[in-house]
C-alpha positions in Angstrom: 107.6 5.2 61.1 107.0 7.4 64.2 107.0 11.4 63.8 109.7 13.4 65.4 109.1 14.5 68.6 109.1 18.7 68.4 111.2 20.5 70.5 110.8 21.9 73.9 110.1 25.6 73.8 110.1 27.5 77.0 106.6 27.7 78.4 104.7 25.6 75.4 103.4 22.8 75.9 105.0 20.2 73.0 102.3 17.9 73.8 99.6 20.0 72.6 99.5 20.9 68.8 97.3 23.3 66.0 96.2 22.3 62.9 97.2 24.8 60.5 93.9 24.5 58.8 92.0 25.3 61.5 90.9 29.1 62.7 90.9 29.8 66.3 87.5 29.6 68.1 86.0 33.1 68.3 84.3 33.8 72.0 80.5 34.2 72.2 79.2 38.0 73.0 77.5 37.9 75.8 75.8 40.8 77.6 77.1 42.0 81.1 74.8 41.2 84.3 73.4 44.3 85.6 75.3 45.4 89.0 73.9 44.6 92.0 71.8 46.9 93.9 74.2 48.6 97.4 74.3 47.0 99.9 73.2 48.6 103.7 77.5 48.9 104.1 77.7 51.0 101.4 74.5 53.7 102.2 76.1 53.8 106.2 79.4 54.3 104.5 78.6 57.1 101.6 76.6 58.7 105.0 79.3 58.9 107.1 81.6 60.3 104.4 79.1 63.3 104.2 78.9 63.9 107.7 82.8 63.9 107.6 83.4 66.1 104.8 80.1 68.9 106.5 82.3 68.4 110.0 85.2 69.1 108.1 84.0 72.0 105.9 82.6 73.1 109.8 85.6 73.2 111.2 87.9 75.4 108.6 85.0 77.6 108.4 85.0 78.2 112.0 88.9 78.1 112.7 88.5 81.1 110.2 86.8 82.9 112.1 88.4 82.2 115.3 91.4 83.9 113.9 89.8 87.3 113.6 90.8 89.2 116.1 88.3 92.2 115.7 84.1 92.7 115.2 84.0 94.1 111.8 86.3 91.0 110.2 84.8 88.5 112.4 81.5 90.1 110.6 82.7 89.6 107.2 84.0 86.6 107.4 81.0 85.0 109.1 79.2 86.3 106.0 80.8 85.2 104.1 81.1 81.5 105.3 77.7 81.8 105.7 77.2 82.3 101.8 79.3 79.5 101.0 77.3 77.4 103.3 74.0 78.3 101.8 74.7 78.5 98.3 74.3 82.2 97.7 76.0 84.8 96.3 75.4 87.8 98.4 73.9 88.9 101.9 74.1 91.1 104.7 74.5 91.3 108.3 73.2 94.1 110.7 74.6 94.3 114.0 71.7 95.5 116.3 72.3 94.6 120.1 69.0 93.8 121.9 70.2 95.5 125.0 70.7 98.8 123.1 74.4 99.3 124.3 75.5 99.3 120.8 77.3 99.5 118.5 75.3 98.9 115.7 76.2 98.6 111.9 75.8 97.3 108.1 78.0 95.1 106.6 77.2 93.4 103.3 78.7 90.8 100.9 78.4 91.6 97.2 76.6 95.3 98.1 77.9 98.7 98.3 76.9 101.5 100.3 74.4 102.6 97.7 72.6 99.3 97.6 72.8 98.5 101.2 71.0 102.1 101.5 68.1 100.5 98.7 67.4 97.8 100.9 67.3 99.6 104.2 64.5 101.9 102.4 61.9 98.5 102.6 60.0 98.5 105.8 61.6 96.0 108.6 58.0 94.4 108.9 57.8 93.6 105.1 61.5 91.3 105.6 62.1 88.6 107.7 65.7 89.8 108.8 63.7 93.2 109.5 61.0 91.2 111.8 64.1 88.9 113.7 65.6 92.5 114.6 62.1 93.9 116.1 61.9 90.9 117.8 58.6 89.8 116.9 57.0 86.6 118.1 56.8 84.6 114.6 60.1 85.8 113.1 62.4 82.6 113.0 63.9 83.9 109.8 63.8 81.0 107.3 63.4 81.0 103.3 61.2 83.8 101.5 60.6 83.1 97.3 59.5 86.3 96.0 57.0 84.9 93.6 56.6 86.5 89.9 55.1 89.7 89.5 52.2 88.2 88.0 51.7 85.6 90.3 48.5 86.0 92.3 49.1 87.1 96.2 50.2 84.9 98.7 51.9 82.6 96.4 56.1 82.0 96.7 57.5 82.0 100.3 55.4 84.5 101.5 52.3 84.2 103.8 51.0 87.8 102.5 51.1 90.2 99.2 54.6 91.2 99.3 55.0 94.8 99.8 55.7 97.2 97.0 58.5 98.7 98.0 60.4 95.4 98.9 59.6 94.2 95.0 61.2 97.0 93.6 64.2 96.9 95.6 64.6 93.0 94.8 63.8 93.9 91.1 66.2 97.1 91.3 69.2 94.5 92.6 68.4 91.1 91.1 67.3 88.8 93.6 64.7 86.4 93.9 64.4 84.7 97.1 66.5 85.0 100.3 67.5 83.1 103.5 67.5 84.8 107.0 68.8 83.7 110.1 68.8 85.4 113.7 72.0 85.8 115.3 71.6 85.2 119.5 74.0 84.5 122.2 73.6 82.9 125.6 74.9 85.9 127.3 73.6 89.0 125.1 70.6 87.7 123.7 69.8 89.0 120.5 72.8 90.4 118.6 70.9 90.6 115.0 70.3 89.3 111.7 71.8 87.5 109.0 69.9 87.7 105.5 71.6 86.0 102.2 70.3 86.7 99.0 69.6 84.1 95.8 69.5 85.5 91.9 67.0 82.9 91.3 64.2 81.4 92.9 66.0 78.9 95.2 66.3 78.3 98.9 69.0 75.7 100.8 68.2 72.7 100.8 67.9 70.4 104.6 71.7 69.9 104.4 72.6 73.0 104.0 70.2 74.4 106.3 71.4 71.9 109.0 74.8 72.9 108.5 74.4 76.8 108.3 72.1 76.3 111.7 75.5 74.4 113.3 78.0 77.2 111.6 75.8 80.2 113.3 75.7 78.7 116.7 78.8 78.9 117.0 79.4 81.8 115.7 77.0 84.0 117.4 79.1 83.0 120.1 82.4 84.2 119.0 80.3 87.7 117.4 79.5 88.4 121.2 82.9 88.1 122.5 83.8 90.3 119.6 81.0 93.1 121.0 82.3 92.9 124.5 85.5 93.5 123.1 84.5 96.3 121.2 83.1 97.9 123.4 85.5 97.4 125.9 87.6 99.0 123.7 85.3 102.0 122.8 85.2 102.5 126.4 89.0 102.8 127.4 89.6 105.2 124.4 86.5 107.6 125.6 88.6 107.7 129.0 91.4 108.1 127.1 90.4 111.3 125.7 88.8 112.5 128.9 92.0 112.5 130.6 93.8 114.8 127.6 93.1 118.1 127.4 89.4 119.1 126.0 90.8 122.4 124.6 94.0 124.0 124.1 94.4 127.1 125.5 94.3 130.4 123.6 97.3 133.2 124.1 98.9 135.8 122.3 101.7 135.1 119.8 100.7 131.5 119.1 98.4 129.1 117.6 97.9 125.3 118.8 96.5 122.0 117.4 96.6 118.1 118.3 95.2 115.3 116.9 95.3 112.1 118.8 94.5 108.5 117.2 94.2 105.9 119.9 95.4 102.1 119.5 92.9 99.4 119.4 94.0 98.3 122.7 94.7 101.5 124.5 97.8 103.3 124.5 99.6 105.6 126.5 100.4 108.3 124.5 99.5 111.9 125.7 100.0 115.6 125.0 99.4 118.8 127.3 99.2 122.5 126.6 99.0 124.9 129.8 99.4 128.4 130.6 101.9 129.4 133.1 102.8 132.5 133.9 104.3 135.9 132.9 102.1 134.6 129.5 104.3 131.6 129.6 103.6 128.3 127.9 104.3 124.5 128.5 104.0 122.0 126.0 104.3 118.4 127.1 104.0 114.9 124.8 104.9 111.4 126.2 104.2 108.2 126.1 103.9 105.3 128.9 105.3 101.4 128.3 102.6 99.5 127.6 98.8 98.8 126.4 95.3 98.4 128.4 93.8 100.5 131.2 96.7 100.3 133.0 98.6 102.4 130.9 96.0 104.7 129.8 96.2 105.1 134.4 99.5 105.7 134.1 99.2 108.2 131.5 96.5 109.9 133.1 98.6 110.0 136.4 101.9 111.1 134.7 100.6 114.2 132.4 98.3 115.7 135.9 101.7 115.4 137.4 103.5 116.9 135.1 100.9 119.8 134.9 102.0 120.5 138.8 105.6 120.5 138.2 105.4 122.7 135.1 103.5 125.6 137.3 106.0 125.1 140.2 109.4 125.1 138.1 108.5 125.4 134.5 111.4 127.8 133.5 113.7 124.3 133.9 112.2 121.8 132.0 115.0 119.5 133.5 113.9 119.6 136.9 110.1 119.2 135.5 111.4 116.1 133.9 113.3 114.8 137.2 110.8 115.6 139.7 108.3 113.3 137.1 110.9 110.6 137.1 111.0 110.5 140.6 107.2 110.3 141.2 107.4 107.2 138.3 109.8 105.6 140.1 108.6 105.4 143.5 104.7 105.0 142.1 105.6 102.8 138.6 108.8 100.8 139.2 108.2 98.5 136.7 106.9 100.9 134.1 108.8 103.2 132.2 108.0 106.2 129.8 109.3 109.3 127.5 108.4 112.3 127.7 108.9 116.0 126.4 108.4 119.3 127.8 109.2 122.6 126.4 108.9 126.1 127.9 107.8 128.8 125.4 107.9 132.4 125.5 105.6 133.9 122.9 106.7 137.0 121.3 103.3 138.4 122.6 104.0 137.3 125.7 105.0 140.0 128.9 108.2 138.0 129.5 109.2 138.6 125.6 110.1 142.0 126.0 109.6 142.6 122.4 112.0 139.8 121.6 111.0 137.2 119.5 109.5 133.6 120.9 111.8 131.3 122.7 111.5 127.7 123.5 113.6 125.6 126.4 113.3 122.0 126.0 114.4 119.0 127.6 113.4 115.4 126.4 113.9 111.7 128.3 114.0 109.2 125.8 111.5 110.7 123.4 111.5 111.1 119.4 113.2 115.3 118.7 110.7 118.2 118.0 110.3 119.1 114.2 110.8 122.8 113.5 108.9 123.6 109.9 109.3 127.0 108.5 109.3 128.2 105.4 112.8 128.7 104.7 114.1 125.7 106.7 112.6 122.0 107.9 114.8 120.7 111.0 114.7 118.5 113.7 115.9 119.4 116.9 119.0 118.3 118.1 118.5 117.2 121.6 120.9 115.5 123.9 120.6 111.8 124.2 118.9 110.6 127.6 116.9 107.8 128.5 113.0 107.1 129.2 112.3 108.4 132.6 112.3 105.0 134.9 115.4 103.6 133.1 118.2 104.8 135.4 118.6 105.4 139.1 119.0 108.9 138.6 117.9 110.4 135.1 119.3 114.1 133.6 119.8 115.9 130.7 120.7 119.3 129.5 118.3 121.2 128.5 118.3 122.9 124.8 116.9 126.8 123.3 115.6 127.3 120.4 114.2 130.8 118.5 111.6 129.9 116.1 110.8 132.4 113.5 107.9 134.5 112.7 105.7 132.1 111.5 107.4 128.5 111.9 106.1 125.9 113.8 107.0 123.8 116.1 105.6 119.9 115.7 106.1 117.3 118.6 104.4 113.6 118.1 105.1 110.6 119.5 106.6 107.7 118.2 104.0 105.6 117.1 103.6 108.2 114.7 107.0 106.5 113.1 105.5 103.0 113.8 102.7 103.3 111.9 104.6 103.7 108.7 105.8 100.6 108.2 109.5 101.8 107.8 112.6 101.2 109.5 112.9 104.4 112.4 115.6 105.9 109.9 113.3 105.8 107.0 110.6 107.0 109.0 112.3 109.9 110.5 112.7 110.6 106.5 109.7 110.0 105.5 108.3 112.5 108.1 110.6 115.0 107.5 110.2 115.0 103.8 106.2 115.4 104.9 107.4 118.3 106.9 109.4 120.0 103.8 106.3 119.4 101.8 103.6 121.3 103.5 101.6 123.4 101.0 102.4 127.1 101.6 98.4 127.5 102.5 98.7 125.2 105.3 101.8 126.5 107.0 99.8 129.2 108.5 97.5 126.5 110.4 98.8 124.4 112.5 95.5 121.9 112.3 96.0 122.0 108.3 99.8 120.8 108.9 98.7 118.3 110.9 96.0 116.8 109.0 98.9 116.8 106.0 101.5 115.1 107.9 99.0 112.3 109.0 98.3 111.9 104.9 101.6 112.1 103.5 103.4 110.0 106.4 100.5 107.5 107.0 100.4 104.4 104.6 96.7 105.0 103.2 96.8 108.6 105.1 94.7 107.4 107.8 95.9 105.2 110.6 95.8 101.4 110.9 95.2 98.9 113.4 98.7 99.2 115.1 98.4 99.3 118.7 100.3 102.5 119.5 98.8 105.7 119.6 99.6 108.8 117.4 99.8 112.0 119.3 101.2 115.2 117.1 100.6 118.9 118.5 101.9 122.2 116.2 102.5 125.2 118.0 103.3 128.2 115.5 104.7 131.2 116.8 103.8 134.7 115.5 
């Protein structure tokens, strides 16, 4: 008798069958087979994914710094890339031009001031950032190990004993070894040293010295455009001041102070202060369209022009204004400015006749006047008008004003209001409330006043890196 056949059962096999009384085969262990040894592909390939990760790391490091757009953050940030690069923690860079021009400075990573001052107490000769600056033959900056304080002389990364003083300094701040590199340009030369500091005993290692040496090429580069800069800069603001008064005049009845903050790029903001006379007095502020030696020209032009009107008619203030808005037009026609000038009659003055002071105004486009006293903070109410160079023909009535015994009279420019921050309502709020604030000990001294309205109205009290100027001048009347 033949068995039944078994059914069909998706995906087994009826053809093949299991005893029940037998247990399933149990696979033999066997031990893996060691992996083959990499092949040439794989040491090109693990190569060139280093060299693309350090061209990489390269090329962040130095599109940061490209973006800096001054020297001191170009500076920092190189040493600070520079740290990364070489696996330390701390450093410093001094800026020492070999051609002497300047400027020179201290910047470091992970010091302040009063350890910066430690280490600038060790004698150049005994460092190897100290022998790059002095330009000696052998210094090509490298690794120094200081070795223990017990090791015999010579030993560590040094060719001689190291010198007392640089022991204690490391000992005094915690470091162990450093890594120094010089810092030249094609065009300058020499621009300074770089010097990193290690906790431990340690120095780079090839890689990391290859790429540091590839990340400071390029960036002594970039440094040096950063000096011309700066001092292209340094040199536009020292004209800058030359052509503003280099005193304000002294006369009976009234006391006079400026201050004048130029912008990194060079403004045209300006002030004046002349005698006229009868014991008369002009006061001037303005402020030319623009940045760069151009305007600070302009400026420079305008405010010796002005000075000439003011003797000829300085009684009107309008025609001073016009005949200046003439001379812009026909010498500037594609530059405009504001200005302010007021006439003052001191109450010491011979025109006074033992009146008290008075003031004629007349302003083109520029910010009011601020009138602080101690029993009212004001600003002036002038007429509307436009910047001289705006219109065919520009006018504007002129306005009088009696200051008190012992009020002053403040006139700035409006980057003064720029530098806040704020909307121009806000600011013209902010700088009033600064006004209104003055501490009764400074309203008696105009230079005090000042110095207080730059605190209280600047964010920081100090100006930043805007690029307007900040021109303020107080005139307080007896």
């Amino acid at each position: 008798m033949s068995a039944p056949h078994l059914p069909k059962v998706a995906g087994i096999d009826p053809a093949v069958t299991v005893s029940p009384h037998t247990a399933a085969p149990t696979p033999a262990r066997t031990t893996p087979a060691p992996a083959p040894p990499p092949g040439p592909g794989s040491v090109i390939q693990d190569r060139l994914a280093g060299m693309v990760s350090d061209l990489t790391t390269l090329h962040e490091l130095t599109e940061r710094l490209a973006r800096a757009t001054d020297l001191d953050t170009s500076l920092r940030e190189f040493l600070r890339a520079g740290a990364a690069l070489v696996g330390a923690r701390r450093g410093l860079i001094v800026l020492e031009p070999s051609d002497g021009l300047g400027p020179t400075s201290t910047i470091g990573l992970g010091l302040g001031h009063a350890e910066l001052g430690h280490i600038e107490t060790v004698p150049r000769s005994a460092t190897s950032y100290g022998r790059i600056l002095d330009g000696l033959p052998d210094a090509q900056g490298g690794s120094e190990v200081l070795p223990e304080p017990d090791a015999p002389p010579g030993t560590g990364g040094f060719a001689a004993p190291v010198d007392p003083r640089h022991r204690e300094v490391a000992a005094r701040l915690g470091y162990a070894a450093s890594y120094a590199l010089p810092l030249t340009a094609e065009a300058t030369g020499r621009l300074g040293a770089a010097v990193w500091l290690y906790d431990e005993q340690a120095e780079p290692s090839d890689r990391q010295r290859d790429l540091a040496g590839l990340y400071v090429r390029h960036a002594a580069e970039h440094l040096a455009r950063m000096l011309e800069v700066e001092r292209s800069r340094s040199h536009l603001a020292t004209v800058a001041e030359e052509l503003l008064p280099s005193r304000l005049p002294r006369l009976p009845g009234v006391q006079l102070a400026a201050r004048h903050h130029a912008g990194p790029r060079g403004g045209g903001d300006w002030y004046d202060a002349l005698p006229l006379p009868e014991g008369a007095l002009g006061l001037a502020v303005g402020s030319v369209t623009g940045s760069g030696p151009s305007a600070v020209a302009a400026m420079g032009r305008l405010r010796a022009s002005l000075r000439a009107y003011a003797v000829m008619e300085g009684e009107d203030p309008v025609a001073v204004l016009s005949d200046l808005e003439l001379l812009l037009r026909l010498t500037e026609p594609a530059r405009s400015a504001t200005a302010l000038f007021a006439y003052c009659e001191p109450a010491g003055g011979s025109q006074s006749g033992g009146r008290g002071s008075k003031i004629i105004l007349a302003g083109a486009g520029h910010t009011p006047p601020l009138l602080i006293g101690e029993h009212r903070t004001e600003y002036v109410e002038t007429s509307l008008s436009a910047p001289l160079g705006m219109l065919s023909c520009w006018e504007a009535p002129s306005v009088e004003i009696e200051p008190a015994p012992g009020e002053t009279v403040l006139l700035y420019t409006d980057g003064l209001l720029h530098h806040t921050g704020d909307p121009m309502d806000r600011a013209y709020a902010r700088l009033h409330a600064a006004a209104a604030g003055v501490p009764r000990s400074a309203r008696d001294d105009p230079a005090a006043l000042c110095e207080h309205i730059l605190r209280t109205v600047l964010p920081g009290g100090e100006p930043t890196e805007a690029p307007e100027d900040i021109v303020l001048l107080a005139a307080r009347f007896e």
